[in-house]
C-alpha positions in Angstrom: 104.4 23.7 42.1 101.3 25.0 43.8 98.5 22.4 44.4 95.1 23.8 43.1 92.1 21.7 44.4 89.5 21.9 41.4 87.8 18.9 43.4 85.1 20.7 45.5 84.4 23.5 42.9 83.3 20.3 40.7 81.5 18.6 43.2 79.7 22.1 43.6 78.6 22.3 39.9 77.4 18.5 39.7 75.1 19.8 42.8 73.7 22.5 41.2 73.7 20.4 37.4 71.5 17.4 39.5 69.5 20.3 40.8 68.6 22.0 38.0 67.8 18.5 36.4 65.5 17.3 39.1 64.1 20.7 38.7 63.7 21.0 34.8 62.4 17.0 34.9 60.1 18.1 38.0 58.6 21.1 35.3 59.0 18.9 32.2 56.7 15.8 34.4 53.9 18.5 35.8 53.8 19.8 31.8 53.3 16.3 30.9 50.8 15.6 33.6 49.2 18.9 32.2 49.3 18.4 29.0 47.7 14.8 29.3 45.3 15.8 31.8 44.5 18.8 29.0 43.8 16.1 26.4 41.8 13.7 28.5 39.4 17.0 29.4 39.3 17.8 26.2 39.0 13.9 24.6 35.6 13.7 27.6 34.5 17.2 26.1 34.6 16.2 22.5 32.6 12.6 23.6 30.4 14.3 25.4 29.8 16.5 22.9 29.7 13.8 20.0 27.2 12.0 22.6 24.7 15.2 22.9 24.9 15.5 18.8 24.0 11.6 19.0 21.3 12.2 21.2 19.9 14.7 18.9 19.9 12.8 15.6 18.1 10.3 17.4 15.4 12.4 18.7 15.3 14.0 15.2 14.9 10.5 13.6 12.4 9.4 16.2 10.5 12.5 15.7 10.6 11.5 11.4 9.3 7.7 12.6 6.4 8.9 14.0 5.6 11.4 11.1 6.3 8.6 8.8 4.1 6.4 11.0 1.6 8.8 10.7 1.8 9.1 7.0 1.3 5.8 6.8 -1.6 5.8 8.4 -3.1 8.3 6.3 -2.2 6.1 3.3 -4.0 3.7 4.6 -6.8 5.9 5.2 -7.1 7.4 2.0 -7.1 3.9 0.0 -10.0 2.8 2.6 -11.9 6.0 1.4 -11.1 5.8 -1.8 -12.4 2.4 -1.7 -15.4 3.6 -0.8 -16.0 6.3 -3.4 -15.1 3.8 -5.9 -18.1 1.5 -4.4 -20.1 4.1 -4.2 -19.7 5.5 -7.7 -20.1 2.2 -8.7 -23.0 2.0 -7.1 -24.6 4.9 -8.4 -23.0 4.1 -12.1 -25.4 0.9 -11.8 -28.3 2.1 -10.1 -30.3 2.4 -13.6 -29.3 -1.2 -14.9 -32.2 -3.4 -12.5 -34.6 -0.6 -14.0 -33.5 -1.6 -17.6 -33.2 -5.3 -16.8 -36.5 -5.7 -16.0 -37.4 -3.5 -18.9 -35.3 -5.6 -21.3 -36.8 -8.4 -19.8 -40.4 -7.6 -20.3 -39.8 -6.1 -24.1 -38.2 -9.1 -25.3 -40.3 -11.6 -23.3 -42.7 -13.3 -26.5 -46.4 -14.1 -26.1 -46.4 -17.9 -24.5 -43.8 -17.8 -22.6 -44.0 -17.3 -18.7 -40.8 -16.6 -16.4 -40.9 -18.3 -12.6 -37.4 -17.4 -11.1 -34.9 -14.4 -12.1 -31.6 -14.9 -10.2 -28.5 -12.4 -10.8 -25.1 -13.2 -9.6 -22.6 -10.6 -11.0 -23.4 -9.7 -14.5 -24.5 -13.3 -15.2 -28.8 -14.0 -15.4 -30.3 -17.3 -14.7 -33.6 -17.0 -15.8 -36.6 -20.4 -15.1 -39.7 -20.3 -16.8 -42.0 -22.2 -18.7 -43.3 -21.9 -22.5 -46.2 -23.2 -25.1 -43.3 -24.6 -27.1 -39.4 -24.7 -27.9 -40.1 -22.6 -30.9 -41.2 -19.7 -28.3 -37.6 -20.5 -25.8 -36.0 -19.8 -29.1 -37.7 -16.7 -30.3 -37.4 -15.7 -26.6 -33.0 -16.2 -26.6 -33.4 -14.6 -29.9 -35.0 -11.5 -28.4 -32.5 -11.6 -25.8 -29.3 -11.5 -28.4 -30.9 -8.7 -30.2 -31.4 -6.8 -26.6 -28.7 -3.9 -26.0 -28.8 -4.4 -22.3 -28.6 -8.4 -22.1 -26.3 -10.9 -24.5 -25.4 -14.5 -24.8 -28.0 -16.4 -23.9 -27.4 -19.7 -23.4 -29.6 -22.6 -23.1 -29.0 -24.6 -20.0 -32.2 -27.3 -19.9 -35.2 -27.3 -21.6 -38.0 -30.6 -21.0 -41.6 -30.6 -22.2 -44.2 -31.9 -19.4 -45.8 -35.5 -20.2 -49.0 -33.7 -22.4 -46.4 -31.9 -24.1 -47.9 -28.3 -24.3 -46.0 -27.2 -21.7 -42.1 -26.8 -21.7 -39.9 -25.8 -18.6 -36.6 -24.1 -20.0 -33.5 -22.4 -17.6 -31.4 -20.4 -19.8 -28.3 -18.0 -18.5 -26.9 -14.6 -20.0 -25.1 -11.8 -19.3 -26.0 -8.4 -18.5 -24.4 -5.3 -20.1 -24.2 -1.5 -19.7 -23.8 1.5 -21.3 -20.6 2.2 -19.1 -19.0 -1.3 -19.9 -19.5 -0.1 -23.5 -18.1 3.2 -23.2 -15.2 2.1 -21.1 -14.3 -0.4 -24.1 -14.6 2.4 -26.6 -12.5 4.7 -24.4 -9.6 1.6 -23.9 -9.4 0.8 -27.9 -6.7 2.2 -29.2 -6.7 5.4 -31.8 
């Protein structure tokens, strides 16, 4: 029988099998290497990216804190000025009350009876005088209840002097207006 070798034409093919391995791993590892380099480029893109888009929210929202800031300040503004218009309307509301105080104060004042000291403090009147008798301080708080401009009088002290002719008398009341009236008509309900 004839001897065929098939030894070296093997050996040959394992050769060129290992080759083409090394070579298709060698292809297969730079792909990989690509492909992973590819992803990283494109993860930092993305980041970068995401950062930018960060960046500009937070210039947008720092841009809406200092319009809100300045809103704020403007709030605050408008409440001191309307403050003021509310003072000064006040103001002006009550400008003709002294005028009918003192006007009250002289119609309902009797014969005999002599005031020494007005003092105001808010709506409330303290009032020091001195009169011929207590009959007089009475007609006198009388006078002042039937008043439109001032109520509720109120006898604080009244002491006659040693002869008796003379008493001194300090009486409180409260002074109204035409707009406290109004504004209590207007708030009652229909």
């Amino acid at each position: 029988m004839a001897q065929i070798n098939l030894l070296p034409w093997r050996e040959e093919l394992r050769k060129q099998k290992t080759v083409e391995f090394a070579a298709l791993a060698g292809v297969i590892a730079i792909g990989a290497l690509l492909v992973v380099a590819g992803l990283r480029f494109h993860a930092g893109h993305l980041a970068d990216h995401q950062k930018a888009r960060n960046q500009f929210m937070q210039n947008q929202i720092d841009i809406l804190n200092t319009k809100l800031q300045q809103i704020k300040d403007l709030e605050s503004t408008k409440a001191n000025l309307l403050a003021r218009m509310n003072i000064i309307q006040e103001l002006q509301r009550s400008r003709p009350e002294i005028v009918h105080l003192f006007e009250e104060l002289v119609l309902t004042i009797p014969e005999g009876v002599w005031l020494n000291t007005i003092q105001q403090s808010g709506k409330t009147i303290r009032l020091e005088g001195n009169a011929e008798s207590n009959a007089r301080v009475s007609a006198y708080m009388r006078n002042l209840e039937a008043s439109d401009w001032l109520k509720n009088p109120i006898l604080e002290v009244i002491q006659a002097e040693k002869e008796g002719r003379i008493a001194q008398f300090k009486l409180s009341l409260q002074q109204e207006s035409e707009n406290e009236d109004e504004e209590e008509e207007g708030s009652e309900p229909t």
